[in-house]
ZADRENVEX-741808 format. One record per residue (C-alpha): residue in one letter; chain; x, y, z. Coordinates in steps of 0.2 Angstrom, whole numbers, plus 5000, padded with zeros to 4 digits. Layout:
BEGIN
  r  c    px    py    pz
  A  A     X     Y     Z
...
This chain:
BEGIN
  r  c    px    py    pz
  X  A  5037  5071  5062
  X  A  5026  5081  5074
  X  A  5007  5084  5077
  X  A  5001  5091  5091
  X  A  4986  5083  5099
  X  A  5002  5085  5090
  X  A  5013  5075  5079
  X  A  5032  5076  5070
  X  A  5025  5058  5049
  X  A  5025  5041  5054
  X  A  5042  5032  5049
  X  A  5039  5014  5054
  X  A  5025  5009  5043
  X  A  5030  5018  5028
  X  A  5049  5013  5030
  X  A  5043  4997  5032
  X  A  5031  4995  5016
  X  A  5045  5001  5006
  X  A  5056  4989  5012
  X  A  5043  4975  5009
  X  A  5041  4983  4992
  X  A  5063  4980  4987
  X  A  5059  4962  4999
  X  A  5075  4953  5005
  X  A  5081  4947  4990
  X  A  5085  4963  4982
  X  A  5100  4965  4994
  X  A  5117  4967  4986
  X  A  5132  4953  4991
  X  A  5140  4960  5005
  X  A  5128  4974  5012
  X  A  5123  4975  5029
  X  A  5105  4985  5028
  X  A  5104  4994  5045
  X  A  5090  5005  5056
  X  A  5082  5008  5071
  X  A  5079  5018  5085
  X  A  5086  5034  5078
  X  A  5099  5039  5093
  X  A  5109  5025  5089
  X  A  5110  5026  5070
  X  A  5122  5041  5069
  X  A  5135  5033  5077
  X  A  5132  5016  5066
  X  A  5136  5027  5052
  X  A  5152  5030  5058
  X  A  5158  5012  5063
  X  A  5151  5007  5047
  X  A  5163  5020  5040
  X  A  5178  5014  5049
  X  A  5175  4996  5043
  X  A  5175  4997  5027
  X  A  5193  5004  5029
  X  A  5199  4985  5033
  X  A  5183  4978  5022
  X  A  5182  4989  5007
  X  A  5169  4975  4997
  X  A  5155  4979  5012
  X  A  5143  4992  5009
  X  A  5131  4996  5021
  X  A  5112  5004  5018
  X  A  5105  5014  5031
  X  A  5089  5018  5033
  X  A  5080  5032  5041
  X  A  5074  5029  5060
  X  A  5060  5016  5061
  X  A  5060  5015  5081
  X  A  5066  4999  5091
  X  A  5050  4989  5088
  X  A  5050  4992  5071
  X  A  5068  4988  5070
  X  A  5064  4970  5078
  X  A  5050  4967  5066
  X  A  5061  4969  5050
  X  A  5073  4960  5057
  X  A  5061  4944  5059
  X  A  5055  4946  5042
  X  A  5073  4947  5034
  X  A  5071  4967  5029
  X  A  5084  4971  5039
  X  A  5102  4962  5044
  X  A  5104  4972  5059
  X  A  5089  4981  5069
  X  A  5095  4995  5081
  X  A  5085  4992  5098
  X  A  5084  5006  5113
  X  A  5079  4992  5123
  X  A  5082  4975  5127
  X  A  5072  4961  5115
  X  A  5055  4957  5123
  X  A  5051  4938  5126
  X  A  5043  4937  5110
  X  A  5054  4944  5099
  X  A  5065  4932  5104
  X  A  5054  4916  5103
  X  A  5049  4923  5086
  X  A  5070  4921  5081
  X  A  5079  4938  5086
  X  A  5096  4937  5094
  X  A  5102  4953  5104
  X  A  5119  4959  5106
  X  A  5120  4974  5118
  X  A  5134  4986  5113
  X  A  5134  5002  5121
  X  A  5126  5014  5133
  X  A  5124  5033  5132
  X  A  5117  5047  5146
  X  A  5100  5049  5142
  X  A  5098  5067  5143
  X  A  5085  5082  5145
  X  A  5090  5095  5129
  X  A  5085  5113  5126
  X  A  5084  5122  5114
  X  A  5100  5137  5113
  X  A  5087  5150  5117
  X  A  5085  5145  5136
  X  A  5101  5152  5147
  X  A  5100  5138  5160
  X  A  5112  5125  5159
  X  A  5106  5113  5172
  X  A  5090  5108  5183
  X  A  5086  5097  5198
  X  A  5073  5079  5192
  X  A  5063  5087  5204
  X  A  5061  5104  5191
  X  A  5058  5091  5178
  X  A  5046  5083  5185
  X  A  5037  5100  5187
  X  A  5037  5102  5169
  X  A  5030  5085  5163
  X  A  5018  5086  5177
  X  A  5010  5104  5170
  X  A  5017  5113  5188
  X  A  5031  5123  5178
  X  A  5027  5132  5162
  X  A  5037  5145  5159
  X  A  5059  5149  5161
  X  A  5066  5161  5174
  X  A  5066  5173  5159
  X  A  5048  5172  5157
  X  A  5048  5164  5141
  X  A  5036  5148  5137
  X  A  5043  5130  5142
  X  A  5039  5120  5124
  X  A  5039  5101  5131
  X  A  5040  5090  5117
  X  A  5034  5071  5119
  X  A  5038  5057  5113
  X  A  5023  5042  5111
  X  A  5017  5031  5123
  X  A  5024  5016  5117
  X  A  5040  5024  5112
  X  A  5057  5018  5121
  X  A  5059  5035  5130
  X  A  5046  5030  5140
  X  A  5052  5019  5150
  X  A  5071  5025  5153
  X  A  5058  5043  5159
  X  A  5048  5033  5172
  X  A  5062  5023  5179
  X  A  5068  5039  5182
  X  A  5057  5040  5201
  X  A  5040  5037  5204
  X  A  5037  5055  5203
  X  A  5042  5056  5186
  X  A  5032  5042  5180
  X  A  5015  5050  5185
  X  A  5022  5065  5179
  X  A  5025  5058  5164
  X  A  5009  5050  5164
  X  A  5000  5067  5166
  X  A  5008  5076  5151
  X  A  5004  5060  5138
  X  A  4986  5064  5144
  X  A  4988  5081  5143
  X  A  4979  5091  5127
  X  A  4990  5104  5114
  X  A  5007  5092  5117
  X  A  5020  5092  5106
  X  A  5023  5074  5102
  X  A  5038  5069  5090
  X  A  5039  5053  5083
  X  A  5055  5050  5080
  X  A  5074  5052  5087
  X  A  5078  5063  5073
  X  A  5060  5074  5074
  X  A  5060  5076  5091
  X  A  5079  5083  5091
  X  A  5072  5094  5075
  X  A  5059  5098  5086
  X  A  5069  5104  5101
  X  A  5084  5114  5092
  X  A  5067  5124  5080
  X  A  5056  5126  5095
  X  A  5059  5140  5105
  X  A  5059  5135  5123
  X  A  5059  5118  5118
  X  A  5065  5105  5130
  X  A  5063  5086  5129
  X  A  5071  5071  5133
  X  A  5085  5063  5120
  X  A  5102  5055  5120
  X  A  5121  5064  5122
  X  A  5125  5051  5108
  X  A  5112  5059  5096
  X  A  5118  5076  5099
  X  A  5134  5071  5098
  X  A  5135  5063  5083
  X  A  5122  5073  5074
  X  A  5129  5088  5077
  X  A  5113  5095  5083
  X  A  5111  5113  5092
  X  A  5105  5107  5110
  X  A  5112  5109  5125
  X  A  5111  5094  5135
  X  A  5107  5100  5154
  X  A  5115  5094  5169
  X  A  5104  5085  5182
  X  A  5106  5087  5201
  X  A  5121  5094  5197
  X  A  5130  5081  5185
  X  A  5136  5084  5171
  X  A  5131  5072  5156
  X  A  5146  5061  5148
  X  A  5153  5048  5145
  X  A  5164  5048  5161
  X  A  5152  5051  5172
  X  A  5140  5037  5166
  X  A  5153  5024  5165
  X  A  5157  5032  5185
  X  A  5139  5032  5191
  X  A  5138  5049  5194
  X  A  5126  5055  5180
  X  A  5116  5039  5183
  X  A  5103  5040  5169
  X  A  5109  5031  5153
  X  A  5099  5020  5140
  X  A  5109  5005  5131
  X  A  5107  5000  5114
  X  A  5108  4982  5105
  X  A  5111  4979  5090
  X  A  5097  4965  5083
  X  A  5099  4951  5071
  X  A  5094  4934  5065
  X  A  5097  4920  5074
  X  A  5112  4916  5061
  X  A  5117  4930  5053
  X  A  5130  4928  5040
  X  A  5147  4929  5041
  X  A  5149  4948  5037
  X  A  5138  4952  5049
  X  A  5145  4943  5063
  X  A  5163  4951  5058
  X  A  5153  4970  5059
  X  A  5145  4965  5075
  X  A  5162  4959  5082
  X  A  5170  4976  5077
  X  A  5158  4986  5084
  X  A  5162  4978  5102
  X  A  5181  4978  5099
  X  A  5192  4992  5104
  X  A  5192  5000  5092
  X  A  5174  5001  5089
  X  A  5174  5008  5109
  X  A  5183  5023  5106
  X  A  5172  5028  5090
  X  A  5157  5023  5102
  X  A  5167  5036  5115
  X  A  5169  5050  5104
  X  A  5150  5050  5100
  X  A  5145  5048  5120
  X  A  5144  5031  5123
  X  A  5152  5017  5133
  X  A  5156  5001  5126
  X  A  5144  4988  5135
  X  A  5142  4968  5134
């Protein structure tokens, strides 16, 4: 959801009191419950699909995008079998009992919405934006940043960008009449409605959302899968699946699938590269 300080409803704590509500043991035999961080779940959907072609008694239940930490904290209390995380574990999600399993990376990526003609910019014309330098297109038309929240897994993968882009960042959190989205799937809605909208999202999202944005090239590069896994579009973010210590046994064969070969092409048909 959106509001503008701000913001596109909240979907971890709702998604989370109703998971509380159904509790653990309503789960059916044989089905994996999955969420997450919401770039990664459209992808899941399809490798869930492909293994219930050799495991036709699995179901799976997917739930809409609750965010990594949201993800980890249904995971701890047995909500969910496998938490989608666009970062690695903190130190005390693991003490607290989550295992991580990292299992792909995408180009993280700055998206337009089709109404803006450019098809690339340099970090340095990004930074502009988020810094409040830049706010209109070569056209004239309005620039619509959209933002994701402070403590969102964007974040970081947008500071560790260069130092310039994490003040700049910094500046437009602090900056009055944002358009924050709170989710994956809201900000993509947020960026394909808006017009001028540009934010940051993932090629895997667009990819396997099939969602109208136009994923700009950076310096020159062009985002995919090739040019991560060469180096030369250097800015990607890695997703892990999360679980319980001991998962059961159905898990454990999903989470092996998902690494296998086959589970890397389905990974590198929606933009990502199979990672250990």
């Amino acid at each position: 959801m959106i509001q503008r300080r701000k913001m596109f409803p909240v979907w971890p704590a709702s998604m989370l009191a109703a998971l509380l509500l159904f509790g653990p043991g309503t789960a059916i035999a044989e089905t994996i419950r999955i969420s997450g961080t919401g770039g990664a779940i459209g992808t899941m959907r399809f490798l869930g699909e492909a293994f219930r072609k050799a495991h036709p008694d699995v179901r799976f239940e997917f739930m809409p995008g609750m965010g990594s930490s949201g993800a980890a904290k249904a995971v701890l209390a047995g909500l969910l079998d496998i938490g989608l995380c666009g970062r690695p574990a903190t130190g005390e999600e693991r003490d607290q009992g989550v295992a991580e399993f990292r299992y792909a990376k995408t180009p993280f990526v700055f998206g337009v919405n089709r109404s803006v003609r450019k098809t690339g910019m340099t970090l340095a014309g990004v930074v502009e934006i988020y810094a409040g330098k830049r706010n209109r297109w070569e056209d004239g038309s309005r620039i619509r940043l959209i933002l994701r929240p402070s403590m969102d897994s964007d974040i970081p993968a947008l500071k560790g960008m260069s130092l310039e882009m994490a003040a700049a960042v910094d500046m437009a959190l602090h900056r009055e009449g944002m358009i924050v989205a709170m989710t994956d799937q809201d900000a993509a809605d947020a960026i394909e409605l808006t017009p001028g909208g540009f934010g940051a999202t993932t090629l895997a999202l667009i990819l396997s959302e099939r969602r109208d944005i136009r994923a700009m090239a950076l310096n020159g590069a062009v985002p995919s899968v090739r040019a991560a896994a060469d180096g030369s579009y250097p800015y990607t973010k890695t997703f892990c699946m999360l679980t319980r210590k001991h998962p059961s046994a159905t898990v454990r064969r999903f989470i092996e699938f998902v690494r296998s070969p086959a589970g890397a092409a389905i990974l590198a048909k929606y933009g990502q590269i199979a990672v250990r």
